[in-house]
N, C-alpha and C positions, 0 to 999 in steps of 0.2 A: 502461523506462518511468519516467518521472518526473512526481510529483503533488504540486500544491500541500499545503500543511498542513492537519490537519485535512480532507481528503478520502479519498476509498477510493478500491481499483483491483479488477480482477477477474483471479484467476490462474486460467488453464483451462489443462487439462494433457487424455491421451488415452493409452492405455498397450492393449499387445494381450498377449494371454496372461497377464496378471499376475493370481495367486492376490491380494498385498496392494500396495497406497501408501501410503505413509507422507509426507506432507509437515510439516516440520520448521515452528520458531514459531509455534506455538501453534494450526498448521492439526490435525493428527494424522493418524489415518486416513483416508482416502477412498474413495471407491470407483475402477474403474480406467478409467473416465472423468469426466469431469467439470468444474464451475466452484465457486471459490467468493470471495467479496469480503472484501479484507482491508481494512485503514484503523492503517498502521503510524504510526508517530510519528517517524521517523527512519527513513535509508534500510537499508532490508532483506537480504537475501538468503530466497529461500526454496528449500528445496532437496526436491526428490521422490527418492524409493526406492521404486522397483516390485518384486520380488519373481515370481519363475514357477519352473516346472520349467525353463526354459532359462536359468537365472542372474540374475541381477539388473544392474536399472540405475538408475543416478542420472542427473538432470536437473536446472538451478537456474534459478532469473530472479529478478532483483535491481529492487524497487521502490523510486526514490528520491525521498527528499521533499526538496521546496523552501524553503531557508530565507528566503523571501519573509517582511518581518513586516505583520502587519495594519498596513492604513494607519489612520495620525496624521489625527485631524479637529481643524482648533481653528475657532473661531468668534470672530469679534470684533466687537464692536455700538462705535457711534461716536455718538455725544450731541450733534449740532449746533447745539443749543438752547443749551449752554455758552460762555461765553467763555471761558474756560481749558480744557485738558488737562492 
């Protein structure tokens, strides 16, 4: 997924049996289903660790941002009334 600057996205993850989730960058804990909206600043990776009595697993998805830069306004007024410029 890729997001412009200065926007958010929503990572939903879903997990069966899992006692914990851990999602990494600054998400932390979660429960073992769930959404939650990030608004990274550069592109990410975000990485889950579920936890159960049958072992554990990791999952990741990488949110990228757009190095789009704000657009440039210029305005220019023109004085007809002048004989010179």
């Amino acid at each position: 997924m890729v997001i412009a600057r200065k926007m958010c996205a929503a990572l939903t993850w879903s997990s069966t049996n899992a006692s914990g989730v851990t999602i990494d960058n600054g998400v932390g804990k979660v429960d073992g289903s769930g959404s939650r909206q990030v608004c990274p600043t550069q592109t990410t990776t975000y990485r889950a660790s579920a936890v159960g009595e049958g072992g554990s697993r990791d999952a990741s998805a990488t949110v990228g941002v757009s190095k789009v830069v704000d657009r440039l306004t210029l305005h220019v007024n023109f004085d007809t009334a002048k004989a010179t410029i």
